[in-house]
N, CA and C of each residue as an Amber inpcrd file, in Angstrom:
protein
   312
 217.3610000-136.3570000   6.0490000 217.7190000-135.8900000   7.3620000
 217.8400000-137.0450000   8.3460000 217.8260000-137.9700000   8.1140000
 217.3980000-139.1520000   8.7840000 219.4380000-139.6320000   9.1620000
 219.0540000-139.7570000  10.7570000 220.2010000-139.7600000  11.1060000
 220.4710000-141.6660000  12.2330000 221.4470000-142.0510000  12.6840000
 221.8320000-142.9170000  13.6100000 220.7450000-143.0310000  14.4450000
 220.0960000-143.7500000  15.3480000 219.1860000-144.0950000  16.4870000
 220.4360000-143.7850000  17.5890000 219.6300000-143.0480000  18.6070000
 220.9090000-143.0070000  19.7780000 221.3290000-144.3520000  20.3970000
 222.6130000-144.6500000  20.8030000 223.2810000-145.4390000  21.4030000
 222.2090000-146.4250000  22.5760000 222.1440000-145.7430000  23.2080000
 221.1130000-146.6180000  24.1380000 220.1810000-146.8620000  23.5400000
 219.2360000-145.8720000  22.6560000 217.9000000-147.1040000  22.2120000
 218.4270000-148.2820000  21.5810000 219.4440000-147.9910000  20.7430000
 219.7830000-149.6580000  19.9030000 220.3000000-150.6160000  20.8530000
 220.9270000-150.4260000  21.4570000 221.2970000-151.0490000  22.5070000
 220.2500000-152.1540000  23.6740000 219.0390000-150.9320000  23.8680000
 217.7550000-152.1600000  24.5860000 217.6450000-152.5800000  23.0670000
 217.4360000-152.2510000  21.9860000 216.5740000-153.0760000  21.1130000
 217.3110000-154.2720000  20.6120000 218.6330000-154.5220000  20.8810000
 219.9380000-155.5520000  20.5770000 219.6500000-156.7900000  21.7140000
 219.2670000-155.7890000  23.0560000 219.8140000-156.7920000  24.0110000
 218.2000000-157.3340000  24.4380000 216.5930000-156.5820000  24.1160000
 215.5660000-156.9650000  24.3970000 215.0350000-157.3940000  23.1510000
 215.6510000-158.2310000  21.9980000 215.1510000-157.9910000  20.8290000
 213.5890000-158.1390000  21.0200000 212.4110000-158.8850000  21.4330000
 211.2510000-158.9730000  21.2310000 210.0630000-157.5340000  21.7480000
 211.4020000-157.0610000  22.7700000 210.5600000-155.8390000  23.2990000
 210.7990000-154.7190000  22.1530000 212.0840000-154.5040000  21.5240000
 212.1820000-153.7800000  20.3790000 211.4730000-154.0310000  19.1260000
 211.1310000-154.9450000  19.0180000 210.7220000-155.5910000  17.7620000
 208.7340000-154.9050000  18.3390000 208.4830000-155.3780000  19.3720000
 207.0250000-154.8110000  19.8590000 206.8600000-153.6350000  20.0800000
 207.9380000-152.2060000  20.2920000 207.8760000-150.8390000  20.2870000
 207.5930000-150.2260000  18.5450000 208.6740000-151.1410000  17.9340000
 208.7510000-150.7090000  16.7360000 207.3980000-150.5880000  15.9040000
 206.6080000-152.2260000  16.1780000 205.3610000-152.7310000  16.2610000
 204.2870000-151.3520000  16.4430000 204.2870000-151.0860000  17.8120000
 203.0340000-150.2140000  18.2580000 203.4560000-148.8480000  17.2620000
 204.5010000-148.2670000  16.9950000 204.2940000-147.0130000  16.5810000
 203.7350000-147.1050000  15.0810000 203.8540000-148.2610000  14.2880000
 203.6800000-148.4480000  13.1570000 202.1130000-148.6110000  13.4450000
 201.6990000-149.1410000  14.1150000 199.9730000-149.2000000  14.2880000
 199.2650000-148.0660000  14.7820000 199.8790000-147.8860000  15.5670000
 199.2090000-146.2620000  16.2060000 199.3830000-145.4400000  15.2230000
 199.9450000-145.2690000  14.1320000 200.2510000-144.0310000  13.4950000
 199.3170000-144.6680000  12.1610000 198.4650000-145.6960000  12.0240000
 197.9460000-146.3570000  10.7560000 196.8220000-146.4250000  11.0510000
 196.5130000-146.4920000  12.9180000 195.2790000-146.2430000  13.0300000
 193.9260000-145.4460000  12.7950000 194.4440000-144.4680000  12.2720000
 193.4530000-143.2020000  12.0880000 193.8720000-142.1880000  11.1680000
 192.9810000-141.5140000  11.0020000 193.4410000-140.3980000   9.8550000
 194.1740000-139.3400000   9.9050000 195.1330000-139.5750000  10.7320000
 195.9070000-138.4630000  10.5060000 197.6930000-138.7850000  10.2060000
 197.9450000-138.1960000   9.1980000 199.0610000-137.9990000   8.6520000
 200.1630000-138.4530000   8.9720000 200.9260000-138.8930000   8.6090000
 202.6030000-139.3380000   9.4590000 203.0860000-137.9720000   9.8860000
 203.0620000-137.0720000   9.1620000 204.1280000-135.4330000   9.5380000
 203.1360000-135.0780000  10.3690000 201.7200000-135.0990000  10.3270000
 200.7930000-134.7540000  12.0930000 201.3380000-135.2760000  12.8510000
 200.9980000-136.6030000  13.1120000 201.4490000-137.3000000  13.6610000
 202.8330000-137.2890000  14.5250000 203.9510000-137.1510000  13.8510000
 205.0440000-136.6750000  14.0190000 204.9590000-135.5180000  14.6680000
 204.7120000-134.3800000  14.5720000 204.3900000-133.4150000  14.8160000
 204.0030000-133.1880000  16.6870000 202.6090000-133.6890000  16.6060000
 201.5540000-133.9920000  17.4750000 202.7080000-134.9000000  18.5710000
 203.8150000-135.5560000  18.3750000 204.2140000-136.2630000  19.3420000
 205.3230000-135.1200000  19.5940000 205.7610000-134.4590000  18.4470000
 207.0130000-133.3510000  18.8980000 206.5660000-132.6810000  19.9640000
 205.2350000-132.0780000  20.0420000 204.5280000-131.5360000  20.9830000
 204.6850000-132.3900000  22.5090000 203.9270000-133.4670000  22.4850000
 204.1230000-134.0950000  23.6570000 205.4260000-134.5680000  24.3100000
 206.4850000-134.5750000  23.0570000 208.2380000-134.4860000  24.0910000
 208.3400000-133.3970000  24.6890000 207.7910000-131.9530000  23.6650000
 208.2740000-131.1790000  24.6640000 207.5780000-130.3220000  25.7910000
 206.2800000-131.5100000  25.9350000 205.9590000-131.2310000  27.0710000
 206.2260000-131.7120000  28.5310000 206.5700000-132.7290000  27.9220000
 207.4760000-133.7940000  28.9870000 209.0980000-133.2780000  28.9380000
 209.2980000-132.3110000  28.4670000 210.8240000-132.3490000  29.0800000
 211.8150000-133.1280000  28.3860000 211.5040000-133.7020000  27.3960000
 212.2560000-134.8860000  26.8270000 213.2050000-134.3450000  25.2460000
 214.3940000-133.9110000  26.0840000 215.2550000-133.6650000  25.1520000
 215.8730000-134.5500000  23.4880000 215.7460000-135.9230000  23.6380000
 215.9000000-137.2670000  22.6970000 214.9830000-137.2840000  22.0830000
 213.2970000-137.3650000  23.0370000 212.2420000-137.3880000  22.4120000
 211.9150000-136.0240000  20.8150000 212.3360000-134.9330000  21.8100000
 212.6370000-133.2950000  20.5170000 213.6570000-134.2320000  19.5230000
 214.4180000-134.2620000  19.5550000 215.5250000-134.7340000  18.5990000
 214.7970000-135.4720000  17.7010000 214.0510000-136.8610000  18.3540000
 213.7700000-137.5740000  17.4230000 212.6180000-137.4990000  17.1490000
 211.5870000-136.6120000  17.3050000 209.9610000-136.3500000  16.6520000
 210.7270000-135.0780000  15.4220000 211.6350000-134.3470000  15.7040000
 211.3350000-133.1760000  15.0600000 212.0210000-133.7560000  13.7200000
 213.0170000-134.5560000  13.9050000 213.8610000-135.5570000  12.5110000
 212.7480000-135.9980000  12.0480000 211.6820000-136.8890000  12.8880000
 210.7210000-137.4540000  12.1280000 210.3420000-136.9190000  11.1710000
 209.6180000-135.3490000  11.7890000 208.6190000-134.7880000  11.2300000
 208.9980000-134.4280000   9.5950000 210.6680000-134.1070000  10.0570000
 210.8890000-133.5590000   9.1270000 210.9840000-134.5990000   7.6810000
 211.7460000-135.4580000   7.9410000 211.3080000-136.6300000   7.1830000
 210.1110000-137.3160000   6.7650000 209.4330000-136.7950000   6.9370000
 207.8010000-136.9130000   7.0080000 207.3950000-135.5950000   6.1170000
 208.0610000-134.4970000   5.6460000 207.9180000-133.0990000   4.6530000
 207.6080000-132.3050000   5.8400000 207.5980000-132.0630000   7.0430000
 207.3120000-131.2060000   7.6240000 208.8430000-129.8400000   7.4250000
 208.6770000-128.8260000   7.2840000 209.1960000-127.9460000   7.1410000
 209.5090000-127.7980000   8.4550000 211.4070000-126.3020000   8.4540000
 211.2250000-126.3430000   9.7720000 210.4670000-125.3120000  10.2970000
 209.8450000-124.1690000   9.7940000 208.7050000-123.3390000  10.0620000
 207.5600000-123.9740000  10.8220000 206.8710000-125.4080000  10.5390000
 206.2740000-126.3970000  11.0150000 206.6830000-126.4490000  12.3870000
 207.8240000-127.1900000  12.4260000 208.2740000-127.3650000  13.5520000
 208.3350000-126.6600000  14.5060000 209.2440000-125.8270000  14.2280000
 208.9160000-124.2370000  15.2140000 207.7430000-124.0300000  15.3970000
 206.6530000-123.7670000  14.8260000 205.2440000-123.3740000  14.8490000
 204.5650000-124.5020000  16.2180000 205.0260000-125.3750000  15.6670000
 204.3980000-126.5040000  16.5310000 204.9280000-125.9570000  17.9810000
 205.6690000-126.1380000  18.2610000 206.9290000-125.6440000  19.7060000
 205.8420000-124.2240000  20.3250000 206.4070000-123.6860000  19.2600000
 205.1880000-121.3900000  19.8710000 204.2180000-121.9400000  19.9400000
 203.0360000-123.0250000  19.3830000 202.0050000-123.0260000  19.7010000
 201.7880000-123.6400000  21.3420000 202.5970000-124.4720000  21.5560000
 202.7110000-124.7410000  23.0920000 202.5630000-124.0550000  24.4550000
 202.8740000-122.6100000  23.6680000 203.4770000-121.5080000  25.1030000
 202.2490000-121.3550000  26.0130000 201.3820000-121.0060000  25.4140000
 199.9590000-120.9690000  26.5510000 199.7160000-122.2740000  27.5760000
 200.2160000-123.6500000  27.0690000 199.9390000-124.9860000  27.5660000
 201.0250000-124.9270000  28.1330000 202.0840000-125.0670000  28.2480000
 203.4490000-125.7370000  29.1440000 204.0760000-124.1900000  29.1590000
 204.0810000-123.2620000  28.8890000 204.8890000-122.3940000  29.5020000
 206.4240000-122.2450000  28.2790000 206.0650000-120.4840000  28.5710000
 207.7300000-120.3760000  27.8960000 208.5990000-120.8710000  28.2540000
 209.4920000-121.4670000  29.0620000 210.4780000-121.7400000  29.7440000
 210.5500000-123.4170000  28.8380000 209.8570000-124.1460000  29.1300000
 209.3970000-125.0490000  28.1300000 209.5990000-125.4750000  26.6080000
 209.1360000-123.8880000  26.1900000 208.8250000-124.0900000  24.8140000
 210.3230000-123.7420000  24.4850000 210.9970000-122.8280000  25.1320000
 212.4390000-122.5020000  24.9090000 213.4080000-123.3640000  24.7590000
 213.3130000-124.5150000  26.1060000 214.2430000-125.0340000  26.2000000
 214.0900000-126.6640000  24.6610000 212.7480000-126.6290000  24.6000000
 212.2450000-127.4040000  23.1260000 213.2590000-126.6650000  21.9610000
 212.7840000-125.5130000  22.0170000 213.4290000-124.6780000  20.6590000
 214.6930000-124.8930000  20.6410000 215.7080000-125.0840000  21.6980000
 217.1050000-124.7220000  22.3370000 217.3730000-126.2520000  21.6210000
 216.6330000-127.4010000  21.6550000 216.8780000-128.3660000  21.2610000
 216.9070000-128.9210000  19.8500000 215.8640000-128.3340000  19.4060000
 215.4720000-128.4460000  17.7850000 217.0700000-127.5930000  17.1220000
 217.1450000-126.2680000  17.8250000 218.5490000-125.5200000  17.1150000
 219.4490000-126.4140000  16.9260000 219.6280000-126.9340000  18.0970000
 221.1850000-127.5020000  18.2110000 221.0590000-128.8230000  17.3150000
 219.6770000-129.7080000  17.2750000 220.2150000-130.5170000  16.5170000
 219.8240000-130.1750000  14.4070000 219.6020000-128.9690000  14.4060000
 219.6070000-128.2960000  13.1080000 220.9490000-127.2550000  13.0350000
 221.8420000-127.5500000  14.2400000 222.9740000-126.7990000  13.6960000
 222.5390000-125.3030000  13.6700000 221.9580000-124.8990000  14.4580000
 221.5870000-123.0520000  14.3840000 221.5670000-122.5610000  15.6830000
């Protein structure tokens, strides 16, 4: 499932190479730091895009996850479990995002 990096991230990471090279850096450590899973992990951040509103961020945690064996039942699950914390409106417009980039 693993698709292109959007246009603008490659783009800072072309034109800042050391700052790209140090993003790339932290996620590989943060995610090695502790015991939990790459598809948690993944997961656990799908959550926090779409609590922030972050349409790119959905795109690219939920590819993660999935690349990581997360199912898309997972995914979704992750999103409905949100609704009490950020609100339907929220969790919708998350879901609205995951569809479109699963083509449904």
């Amino acid at each position: 499932m693993t698709t292109e990096l959007p246009k603008h991230y490659q783009s800072i990471k072309e034109r800042f190479k050391e700052y790209g090279k140090a993003i790339d850096q932290l996620g590989k450590t943060v995610r090695q730091a502790g015991p939990i899973d790459e598809k948690t992990s993944h997961l656990i951040q799908l959550a926090a895009a779409a609590a922030i509103r972050s349409e790119g961020g959905v795109h690219s945690q939920a590819r993660r996850a999935m690349d990581a064996g997360a199912s898309r039942e997972e995914v979704y699950h992750s999103l409905i479990l949100l609704t009490s914390t950020i609100g339907f409106p929220n969790v919708a417009a998350a879901i609205s995002w995951v569809d479109s980039m699963l083509g449904e």
